[in-house]
C-alpha positions in Angstrom: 84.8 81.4 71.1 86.9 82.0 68.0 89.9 84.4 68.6 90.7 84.7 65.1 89.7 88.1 64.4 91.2 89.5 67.2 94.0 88.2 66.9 94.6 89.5 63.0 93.4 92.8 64.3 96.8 92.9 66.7 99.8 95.4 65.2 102.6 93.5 64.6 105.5 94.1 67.5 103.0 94.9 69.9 104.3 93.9 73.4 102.9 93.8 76.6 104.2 94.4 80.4 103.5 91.4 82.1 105.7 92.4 85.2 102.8 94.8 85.3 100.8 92.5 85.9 102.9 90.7 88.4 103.2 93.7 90.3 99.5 93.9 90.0 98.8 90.5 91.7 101.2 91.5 94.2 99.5 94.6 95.5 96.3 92.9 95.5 98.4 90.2 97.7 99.4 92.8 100.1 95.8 94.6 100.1 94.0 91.0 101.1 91.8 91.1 98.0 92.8 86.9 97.1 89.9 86.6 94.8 91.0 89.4 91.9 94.6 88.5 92.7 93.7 85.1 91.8 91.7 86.1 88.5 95.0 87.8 87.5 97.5 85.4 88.7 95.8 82.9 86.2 96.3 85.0 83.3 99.5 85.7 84.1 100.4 81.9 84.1 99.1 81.0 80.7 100.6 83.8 79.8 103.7 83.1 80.5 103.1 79.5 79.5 103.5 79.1 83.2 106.5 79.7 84.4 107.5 78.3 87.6 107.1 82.2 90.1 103.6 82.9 88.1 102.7 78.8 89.2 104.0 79.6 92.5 102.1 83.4 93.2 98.6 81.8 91.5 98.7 78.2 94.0 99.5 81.1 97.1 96.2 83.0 95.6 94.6 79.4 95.9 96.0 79.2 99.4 95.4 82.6 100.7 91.5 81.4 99.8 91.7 78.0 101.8 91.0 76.5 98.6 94.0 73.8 99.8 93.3 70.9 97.6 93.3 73.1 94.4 96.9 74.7 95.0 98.3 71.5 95.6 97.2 70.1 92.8 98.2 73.0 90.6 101.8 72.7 92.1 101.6 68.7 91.2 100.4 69.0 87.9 103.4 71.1 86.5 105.5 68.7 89.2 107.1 71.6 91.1 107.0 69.8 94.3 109.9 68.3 92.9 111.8 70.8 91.3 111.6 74.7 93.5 111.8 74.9 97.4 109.2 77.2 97.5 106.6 75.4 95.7 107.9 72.4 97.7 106.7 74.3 100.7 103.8 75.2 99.5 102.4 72.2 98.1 103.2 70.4 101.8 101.3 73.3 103.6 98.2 73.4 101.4 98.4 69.1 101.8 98.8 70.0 105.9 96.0 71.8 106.1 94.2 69.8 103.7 94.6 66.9 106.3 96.2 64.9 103.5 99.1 63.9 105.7 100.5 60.7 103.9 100.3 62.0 100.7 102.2 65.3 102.2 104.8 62.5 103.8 104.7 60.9 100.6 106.3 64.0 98.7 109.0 64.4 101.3 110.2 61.5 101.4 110.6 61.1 97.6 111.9 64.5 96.6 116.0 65.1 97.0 116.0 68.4 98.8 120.0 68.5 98.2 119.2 68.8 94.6 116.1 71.7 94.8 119.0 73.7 96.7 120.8 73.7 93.7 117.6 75.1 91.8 116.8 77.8 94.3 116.0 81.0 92.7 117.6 82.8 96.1 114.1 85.1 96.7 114.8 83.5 100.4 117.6 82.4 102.2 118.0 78.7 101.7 118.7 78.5 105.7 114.8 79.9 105.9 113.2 77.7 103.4 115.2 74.4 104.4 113.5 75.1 107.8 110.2 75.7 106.7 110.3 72.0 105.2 111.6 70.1 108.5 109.3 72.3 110.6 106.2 71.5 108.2 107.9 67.7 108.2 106.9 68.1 111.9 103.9 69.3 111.8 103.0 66.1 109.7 104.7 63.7 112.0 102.6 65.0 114.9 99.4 64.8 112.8 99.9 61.5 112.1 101.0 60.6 115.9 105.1 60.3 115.6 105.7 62.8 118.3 109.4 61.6 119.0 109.8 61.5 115.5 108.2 65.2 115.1 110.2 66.4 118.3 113.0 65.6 116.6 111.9 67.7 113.6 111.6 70.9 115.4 114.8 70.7 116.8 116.0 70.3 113.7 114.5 73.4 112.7 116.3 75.8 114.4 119.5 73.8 114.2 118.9 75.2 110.1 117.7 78.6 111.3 117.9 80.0 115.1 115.6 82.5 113.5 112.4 79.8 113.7 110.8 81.0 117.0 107.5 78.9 115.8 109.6 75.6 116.1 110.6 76.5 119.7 106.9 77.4 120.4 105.7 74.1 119.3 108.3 72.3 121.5 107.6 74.2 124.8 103.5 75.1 124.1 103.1 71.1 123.8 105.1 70.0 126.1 107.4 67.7 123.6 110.7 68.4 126.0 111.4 67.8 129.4 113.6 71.0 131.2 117.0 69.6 131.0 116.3 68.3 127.2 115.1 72.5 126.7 118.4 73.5 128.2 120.4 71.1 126.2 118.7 72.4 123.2 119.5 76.3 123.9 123.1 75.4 124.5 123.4 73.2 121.2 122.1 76.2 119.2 124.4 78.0 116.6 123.3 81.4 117.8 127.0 82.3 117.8 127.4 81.0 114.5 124.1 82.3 112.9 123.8 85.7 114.6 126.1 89.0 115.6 126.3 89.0 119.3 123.9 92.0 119.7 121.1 89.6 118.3 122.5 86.6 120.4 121.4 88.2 123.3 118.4 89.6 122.2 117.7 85.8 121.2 118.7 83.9 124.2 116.4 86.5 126.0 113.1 86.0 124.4 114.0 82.2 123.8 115.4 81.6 127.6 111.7 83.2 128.3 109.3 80.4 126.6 111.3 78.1 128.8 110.2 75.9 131.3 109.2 78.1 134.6 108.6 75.6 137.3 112.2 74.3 137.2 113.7 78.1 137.0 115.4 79.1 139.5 115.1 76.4 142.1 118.3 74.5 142.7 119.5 72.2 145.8 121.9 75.0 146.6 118.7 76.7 147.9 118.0 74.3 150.5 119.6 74.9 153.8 122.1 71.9 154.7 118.9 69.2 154.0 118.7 66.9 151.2 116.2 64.1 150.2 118.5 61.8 148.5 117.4 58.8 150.8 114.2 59.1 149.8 114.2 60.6 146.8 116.9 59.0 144.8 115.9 60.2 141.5 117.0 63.8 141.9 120.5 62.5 142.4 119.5 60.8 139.5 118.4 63.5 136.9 122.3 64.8 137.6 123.5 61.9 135.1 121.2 62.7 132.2 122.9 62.5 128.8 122.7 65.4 126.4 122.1 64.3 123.1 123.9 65.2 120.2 121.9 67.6 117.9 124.5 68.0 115.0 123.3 65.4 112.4 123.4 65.2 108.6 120.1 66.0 106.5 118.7 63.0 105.8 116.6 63.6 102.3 115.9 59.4 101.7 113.1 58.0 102.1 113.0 56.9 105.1 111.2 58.6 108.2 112.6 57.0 111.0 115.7 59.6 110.8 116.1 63.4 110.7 119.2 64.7 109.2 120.4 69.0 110.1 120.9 71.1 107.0 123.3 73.4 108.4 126.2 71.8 107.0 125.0 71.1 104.1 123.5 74.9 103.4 127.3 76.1 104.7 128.4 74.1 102.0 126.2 76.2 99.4 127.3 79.1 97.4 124.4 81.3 97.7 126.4 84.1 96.2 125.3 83.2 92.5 121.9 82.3 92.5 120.5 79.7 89.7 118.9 81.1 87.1 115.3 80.7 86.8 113.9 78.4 83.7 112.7 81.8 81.2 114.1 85.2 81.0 111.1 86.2 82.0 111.4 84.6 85.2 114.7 85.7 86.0 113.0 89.2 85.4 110.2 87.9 87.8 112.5 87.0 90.5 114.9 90.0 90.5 111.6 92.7 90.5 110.3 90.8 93.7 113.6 90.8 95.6 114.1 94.6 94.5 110.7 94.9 95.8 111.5 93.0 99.3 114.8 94.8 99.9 113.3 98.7 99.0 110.8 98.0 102.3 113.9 98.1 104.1 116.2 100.4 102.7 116.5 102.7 106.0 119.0 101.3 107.7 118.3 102.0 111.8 120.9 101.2 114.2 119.7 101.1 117.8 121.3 100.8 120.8 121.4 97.5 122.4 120.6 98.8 126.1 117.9 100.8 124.5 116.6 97.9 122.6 116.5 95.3 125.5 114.8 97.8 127.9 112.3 98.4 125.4 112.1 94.3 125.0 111.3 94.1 128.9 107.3 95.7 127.2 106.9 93.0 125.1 104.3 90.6 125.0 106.0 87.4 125.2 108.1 88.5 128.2 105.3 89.9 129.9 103.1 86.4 129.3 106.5 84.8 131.0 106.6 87.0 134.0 102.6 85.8 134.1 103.2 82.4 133.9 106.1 82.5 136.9 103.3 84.1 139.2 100.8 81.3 137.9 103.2 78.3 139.0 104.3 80.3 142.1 100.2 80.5 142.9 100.8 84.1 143.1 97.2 85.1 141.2 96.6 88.4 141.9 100.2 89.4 140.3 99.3 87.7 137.7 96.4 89.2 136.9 97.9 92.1 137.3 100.2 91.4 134.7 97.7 90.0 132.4 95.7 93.1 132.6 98.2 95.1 131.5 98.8 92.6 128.3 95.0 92.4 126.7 95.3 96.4 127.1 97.5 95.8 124.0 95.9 92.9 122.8 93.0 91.4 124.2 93.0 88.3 122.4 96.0 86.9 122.6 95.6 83.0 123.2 98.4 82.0 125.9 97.7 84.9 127.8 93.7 83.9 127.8 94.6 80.3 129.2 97.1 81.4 131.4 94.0 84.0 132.8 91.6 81.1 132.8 93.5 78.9 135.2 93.5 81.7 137.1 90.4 83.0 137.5 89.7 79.1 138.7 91.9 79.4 141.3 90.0 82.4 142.7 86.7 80.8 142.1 86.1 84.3 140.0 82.7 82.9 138.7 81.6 85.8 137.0 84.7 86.9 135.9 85.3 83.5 134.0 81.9 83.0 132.5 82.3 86.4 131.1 85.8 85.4 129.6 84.2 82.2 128.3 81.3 83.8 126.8 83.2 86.1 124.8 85.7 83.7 123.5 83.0 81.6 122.2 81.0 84.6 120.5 84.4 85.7 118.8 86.4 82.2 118.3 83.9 79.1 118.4 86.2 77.0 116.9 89.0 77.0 118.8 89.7 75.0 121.7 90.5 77.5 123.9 86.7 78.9 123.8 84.9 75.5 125.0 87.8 75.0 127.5 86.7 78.1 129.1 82.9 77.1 129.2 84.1 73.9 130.4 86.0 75.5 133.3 83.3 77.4 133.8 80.4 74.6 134.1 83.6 72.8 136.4 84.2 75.8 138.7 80.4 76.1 139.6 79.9 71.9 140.3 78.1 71.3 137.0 80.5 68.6 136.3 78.4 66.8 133.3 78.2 70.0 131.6 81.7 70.5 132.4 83.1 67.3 130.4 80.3 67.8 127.9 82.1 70.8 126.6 85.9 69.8 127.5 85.1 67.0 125.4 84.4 69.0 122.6 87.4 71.4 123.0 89.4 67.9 122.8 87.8 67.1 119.7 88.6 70.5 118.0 92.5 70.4 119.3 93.0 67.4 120.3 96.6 68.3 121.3 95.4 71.2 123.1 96.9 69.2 127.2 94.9 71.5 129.5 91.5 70.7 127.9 92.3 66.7 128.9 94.0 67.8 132.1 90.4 69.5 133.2 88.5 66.6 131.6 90.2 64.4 134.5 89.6 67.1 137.1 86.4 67.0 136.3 86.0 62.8 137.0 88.8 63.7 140.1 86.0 65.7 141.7 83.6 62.8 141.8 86.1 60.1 142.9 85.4 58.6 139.7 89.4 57.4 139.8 89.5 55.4 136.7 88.0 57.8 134.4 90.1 60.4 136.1 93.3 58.1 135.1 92.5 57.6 131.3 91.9 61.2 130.7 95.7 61.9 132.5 97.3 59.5 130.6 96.2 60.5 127.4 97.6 63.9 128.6 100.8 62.4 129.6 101.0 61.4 125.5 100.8 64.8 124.8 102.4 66.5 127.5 105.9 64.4 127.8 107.8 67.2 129.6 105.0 68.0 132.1 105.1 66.4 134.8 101.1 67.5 136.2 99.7 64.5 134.8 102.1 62.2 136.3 101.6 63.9 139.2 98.2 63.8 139.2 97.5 59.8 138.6 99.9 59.4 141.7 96.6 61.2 143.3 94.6 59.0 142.1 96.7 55.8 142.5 97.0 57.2 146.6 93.3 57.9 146.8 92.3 54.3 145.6 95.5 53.2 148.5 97.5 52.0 145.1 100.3 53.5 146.9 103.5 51.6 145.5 102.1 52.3 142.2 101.3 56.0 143.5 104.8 56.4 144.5 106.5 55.7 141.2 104.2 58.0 139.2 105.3 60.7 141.7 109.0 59.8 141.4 108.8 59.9 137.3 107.0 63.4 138.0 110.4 64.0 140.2 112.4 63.2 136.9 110.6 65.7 134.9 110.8 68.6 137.6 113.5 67.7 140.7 112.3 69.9 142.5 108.7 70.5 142.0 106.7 71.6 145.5 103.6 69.7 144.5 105.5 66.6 143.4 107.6 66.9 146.9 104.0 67.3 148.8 102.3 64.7 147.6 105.4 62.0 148.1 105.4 62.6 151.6 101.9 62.3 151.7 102.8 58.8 150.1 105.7 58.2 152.8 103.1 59.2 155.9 100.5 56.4 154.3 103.3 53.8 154.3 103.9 54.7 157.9 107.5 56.3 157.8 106.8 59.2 159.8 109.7 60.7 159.7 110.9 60.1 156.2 107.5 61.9 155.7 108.5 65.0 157.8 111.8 65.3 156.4 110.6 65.8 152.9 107.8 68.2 153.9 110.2 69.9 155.7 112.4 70.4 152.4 109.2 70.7 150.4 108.5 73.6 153.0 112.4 75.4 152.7 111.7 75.3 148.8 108.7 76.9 149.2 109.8 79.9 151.8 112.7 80.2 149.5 111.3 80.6 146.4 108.5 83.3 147.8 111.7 84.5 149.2 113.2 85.0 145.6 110.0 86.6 144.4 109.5 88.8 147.1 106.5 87.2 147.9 104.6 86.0 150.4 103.6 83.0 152.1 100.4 81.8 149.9 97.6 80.2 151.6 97.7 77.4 149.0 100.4 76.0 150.9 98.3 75.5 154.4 97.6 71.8 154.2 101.3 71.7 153.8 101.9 73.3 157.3 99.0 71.0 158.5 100.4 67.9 157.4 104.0 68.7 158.8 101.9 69.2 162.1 100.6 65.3 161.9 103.8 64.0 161.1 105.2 66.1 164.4 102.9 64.4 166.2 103.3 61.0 165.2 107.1 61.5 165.7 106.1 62.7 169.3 107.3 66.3 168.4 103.7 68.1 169.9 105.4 71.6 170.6 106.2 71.7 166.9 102.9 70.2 165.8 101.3 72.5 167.8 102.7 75.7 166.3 102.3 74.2 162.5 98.5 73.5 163.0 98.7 77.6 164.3 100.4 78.5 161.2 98.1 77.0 159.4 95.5 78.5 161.1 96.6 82.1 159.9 96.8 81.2 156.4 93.1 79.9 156.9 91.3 81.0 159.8 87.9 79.4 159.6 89.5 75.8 158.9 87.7 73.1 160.5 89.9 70.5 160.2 92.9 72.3 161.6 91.2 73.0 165.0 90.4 69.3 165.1 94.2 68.9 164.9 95.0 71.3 167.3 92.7 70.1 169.7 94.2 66.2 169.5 97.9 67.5 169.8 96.1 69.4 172.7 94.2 65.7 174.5 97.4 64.4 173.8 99.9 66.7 176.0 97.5 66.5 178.3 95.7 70.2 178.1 92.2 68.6 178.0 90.6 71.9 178.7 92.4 73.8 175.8 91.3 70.5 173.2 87.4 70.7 174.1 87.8 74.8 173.1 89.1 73.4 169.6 87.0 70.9 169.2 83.8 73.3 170.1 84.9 75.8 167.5 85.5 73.0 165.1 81.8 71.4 165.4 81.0 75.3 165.4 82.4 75.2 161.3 81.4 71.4 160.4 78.9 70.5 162.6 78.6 66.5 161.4 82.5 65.7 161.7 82.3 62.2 163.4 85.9 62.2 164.5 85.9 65.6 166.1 82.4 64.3 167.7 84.0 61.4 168.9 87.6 62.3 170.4 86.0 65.1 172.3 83.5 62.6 174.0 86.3 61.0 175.3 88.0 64.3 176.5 84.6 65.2 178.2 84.5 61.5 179.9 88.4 62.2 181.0 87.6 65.9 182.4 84.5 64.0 184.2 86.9 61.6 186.0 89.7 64.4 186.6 87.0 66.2 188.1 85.6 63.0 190.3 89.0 62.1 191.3 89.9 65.8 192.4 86.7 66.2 194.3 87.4 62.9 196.1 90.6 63.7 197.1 89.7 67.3 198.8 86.6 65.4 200.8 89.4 63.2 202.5 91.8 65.5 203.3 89.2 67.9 204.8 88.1 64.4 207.0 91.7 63.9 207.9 92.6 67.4 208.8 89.8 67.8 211.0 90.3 64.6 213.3 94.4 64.7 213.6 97.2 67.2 213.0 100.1 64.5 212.4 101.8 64.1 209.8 101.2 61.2 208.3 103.7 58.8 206.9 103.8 57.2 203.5 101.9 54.1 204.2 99.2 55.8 205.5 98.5 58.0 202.9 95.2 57.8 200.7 95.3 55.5 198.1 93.0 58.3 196.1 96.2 60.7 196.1 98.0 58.3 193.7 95.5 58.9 190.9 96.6 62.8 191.3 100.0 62.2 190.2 99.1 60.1 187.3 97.0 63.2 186.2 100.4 64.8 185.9 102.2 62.0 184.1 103.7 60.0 186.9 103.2 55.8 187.0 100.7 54.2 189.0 100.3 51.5 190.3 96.4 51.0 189.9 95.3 49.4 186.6 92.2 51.5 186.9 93.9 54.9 186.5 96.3 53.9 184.0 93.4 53.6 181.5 91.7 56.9 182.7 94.3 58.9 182.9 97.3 58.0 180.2 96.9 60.9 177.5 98.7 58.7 175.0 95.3 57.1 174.2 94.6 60.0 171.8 97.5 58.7 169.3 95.0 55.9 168.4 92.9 58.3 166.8 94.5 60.0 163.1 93.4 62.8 160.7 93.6 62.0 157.4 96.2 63.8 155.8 94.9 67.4 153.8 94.8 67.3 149.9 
């Protein structure tokens, strides 16, 4: 179309507003209405004969559409990847979610960020935007499977800005640190030198909170006058851990083998005088959207610190902590609780949904969870979390095809999402199907490097195939990762009891029970019925150490946790045969066969105590027919030689030697330590 006309028509000195404009685009920005910002954001540009904010604000149009693959290349073609931070960031973003990951790699590793610094136009602190760049650098490095390498990128991050709570979510939400290595990172932190100390606390509070919360709070200290460091020589161990220097130099070359900090470098930068921008009318640009930012914030509110952490103790990430502490404790129905009161706020909110999952598992809450699952997948059915529910679900209720069928898929949508492949191997666990079990928990120990359940859980395995060398060092690396871990401690003496060292095996579920009672203690909690095979298992290893009072009372503990437990009166009624109170072991073993009516051992051993009582009885009966024949022909007392050899067998009832070979085998109760229970999952 020919322009000529118009253009002859125009009044000489005519001007137009094009900040109008830009203020335009910006209030369409703000009101979510992308598509007519775009149309206006490319006008501005070519009118402005695109200037570097009016590139920047048209490829965030671009973005704000998903159109990813068009913003980059509006950024490339002008070559402002190069040359401003903020396009910089924006052209690796829209490559990131483009899934162009190399090329996005590419750009970093061939652009001097030292030298963009210098060109910054100041609309953000440089602090901010230098760690946007190393955590997007991240972000890449995990896409394209260099986790340490990433790891290392996210520490970075809020090395440059203590201010970058995403960074720290990655880090804990995947699982890239172990506990000590998150402790070492919060104390490396320039909170004192990046924040007043009101906001240091405020910080170390809500970051302190996304912590770790199996290792919180449980020390050695706790354990009264016992230690494990015979058997479990890695605890001592973990005390010699180095902590690693985080302090580096920024390392813009191209290499991507090392991650340098910014800090220094950005303390070295006088962001007092900001760069000018390329046009005077982008100068113009810059200083009406800074006005802009600072006039939302003109009202200056000073709060009180008391009043502002109390009010802190309501938010949502604390609240999801205090959730997660009752979910590792296996106190559910706090949790719940607690949970509850969260989607009253926000019902949607992702890590409280998964934390709610897991428990509505535990409880075998059927309904509860395929009502969860069915709504996640109505509202979100591409996220991982929605098909991990259904999965759980199909799991919970013994569908286990169904179950992988869909954990499969919630792998494929996030395939870093850990407790979608952690259920995948459940799923196999619950079939005995060990090896598939294995390779779905050691893909999660890829992702999941400071968690120590999948370590933990191919140690299961590894026992349950009788791999138990190979058992026991998966349970020791799990150790590593948390010292002091219940489950980890459990399971190891299960290990210790295979191998036959009953007492090594009593003393560590004696400390795994201490940590236990102390930490419900801590919590003002009480004693969860998850921990019953515990008690049950210190009862066996009582009894093979000859200690049957003790295993006696455990087995009863363990029948108040779980009252209608089959296998416990089958213990109860062993430790019973075996000091000898044959009358007490066939009532257990009755209300045993009562609960599980094909148990073969239970079916067996009290055979034999039936047989025994038959000859107890025999020999009893024998002996009052003789001295009813002697008392009726004589009153003298006889002496000892003249005794009846049937009285002998009486005493060996009681536990004294005989001399007959034939009552030795009838009436030894030691017999009974031939027959074992396996020991309780």
């Amino acid at each position: 179309m020919d322009n000529s006309a118009e253009l002859r028509d125009v009044p000489e000195g005519a001007t137009v507003d094009i900040n109008r404009y830009r203020k335009l685009i910006s209030d369409f920005i703000n009101l979510r209405r992308y598509q007519t910002a775009l149309f206006w954001a490319e006008k501005v540009t070519v009118m402005s004969k695109y200037e570097t904010m009016d590139v920047y604000w048209y490829a965030q149009c671009l973005f704000h559409l998903k159109e990813y693959h068009r913003a980059a290349y509006v950024l490339r073609l002008h070559k402002l990847e190069k040359t401003n931070l903020l396009c910089h960031c924006l052209t690796l973003e829209s490559l990131y979610e483009a899934k162009e990951f190399q090329e996005a790699i590419d750009i970093i590793n061939s652009v001097d960020s030292y030298f963009m610094l210098q060109s910054n136009d100041d609309i953000i602190e440089s602090s901010e935007v230098f760690a946007t760049i190393t955590f997007l650098k991240g972000k890449i490095l995990d896409a394209l499977d260099k986790r340490s390498l990433a790891t290392e990128a996210f520490m970075q991050t809020l090395q440059t800005s203590v201010f970058f709570s995403e960074a720290l979510d990655y880090l804990t939400q995947h699982e890239m640190l172990m506990a000590s290595e998150e402790r070492s990172l919060m104390d490396s932190l320039p909170i004192a030198h990046q924040c007043s100390d009101s906001d240091a606390k405020i910080l170390k509070i809500l970051y302190e909170s996304k912590l770790k919360k199996y290792y919180d709070k449980i020390n050695t200290h706790f354990l009264p006058g016992r230690l494990i460091t015979s058997n479990l020589s890695i605890v001592q161990s973990l005390k010699k851990t180095k902590k690693e220097n985080l302090y580096t130099t920024f390392n813009t070359a191209k290499n991507t083998d090392t991650i340098r900090s910014p800090y220094v470098l950005l303390q070295s930068t006088n962001k007092a005088t900001p760069i000018a921008s390329k046009t005077s009318q982008g100068k113009t640009s810059i200083k009406t959207e800074k006005e802009s930012l600072q006039s939302m914030f003109c009202d200056v509110q000073k709060l009180s610190l008391k009043d502002c952490l109390f009010q802190l103790t309501q938010s949502i990430d604390l609240l999801v902590a205090k959730a997660e502490k009752c979910f590792y404790n296996c106190n559910y129905n706090h949790c719940l609780k607690i949970l509850n009161e969260i989607f009253k706020r926000d019902p949607y909110h992702t890590q409280s949904l998964s934390i709610q999952i897991g428990c509505l598992y535990e409880q075998k809450e059927t309904n509860k969870l395929f009502y969860v699952a069915h709504k996640l997948v109505d509202l979100y059915p591409e996220q991982a979390i929605s098909w991990y529910a259904v999965g759980s679900y199909y799991d919970l209720i013994g569908k286990s095809d169904s179950a992988r069928r869909y954990l499969s898929k919630s792998t494929t949508l996030d395939r870093f999402y850990s407790p979608a492949w952690l259920a995948y191997g459940h799923s196999f666990a619950k079939e005995n199907e060990h090896d598939q079990a294995m390779a779905a928990y050691f893909k999660a120990t890829q992702l999941m490097r400071g968690c120590h359940l999948p370590l933990l859980y191919i140690g299961v395995e590894c026992g349950l195939t009788k791999n138990l060398e190979l058992a026991e060092n998966f349970f020791e690396q799990a150790l590593s990762i948390a010292p002091m871990d219940v489950s980890v401690l459990h399971e190891l003496a299960v290990i210790k009891y295979e191998y036959e060292f009953y007492k090594n095996a009593e003393e560590v579920f004696r400390v795994t029970m201490d940590v236990v009672k102390r930490v419900a203690e801590w919590n003002n909690e009480v004693f969860s019925t998850r921990w019953e095979p515990l008690l049950n298992n210190l009862g066996h290893c009582c009894r093979k150490n000859k200690k049957y009072t003790e295993a006696l009372e455990f087995h009863r503990q363990a029948l108040v946790l779980r009252p209608q437990n089959a296998a416990t009166y089958t213990a109860i009624g062993l430790v019973q045969a075996i000091m000898g109170n044959l009358i007490e072991a066939v009532e257990a073993f009755h209300k045993s066969l009562a609960l599980r009516r094909n148990e073969i051992f239970t079916t067996t051993i009290l055979k034999y105590v039936i047989e025994e009582l038959m000859e107890e009885s025999l020999v009893s009966d024998a002996y009052a027919d003789a001295s009813t024949t002697f008392a009726s022909n004589t009153s003298t007392k006889l002496s000892d030689s003249e005794k009846s050899p049937l009285a002998t067998p009486l005493y060996g009832l009681t536990g004294r030697a005989s001399d007959l070979d034939v009552v030795d085998v009838l009436t030894t109760p030691m017999v009974y330590e031939n027959y074992d229970i396996s020991m309780d999952d």
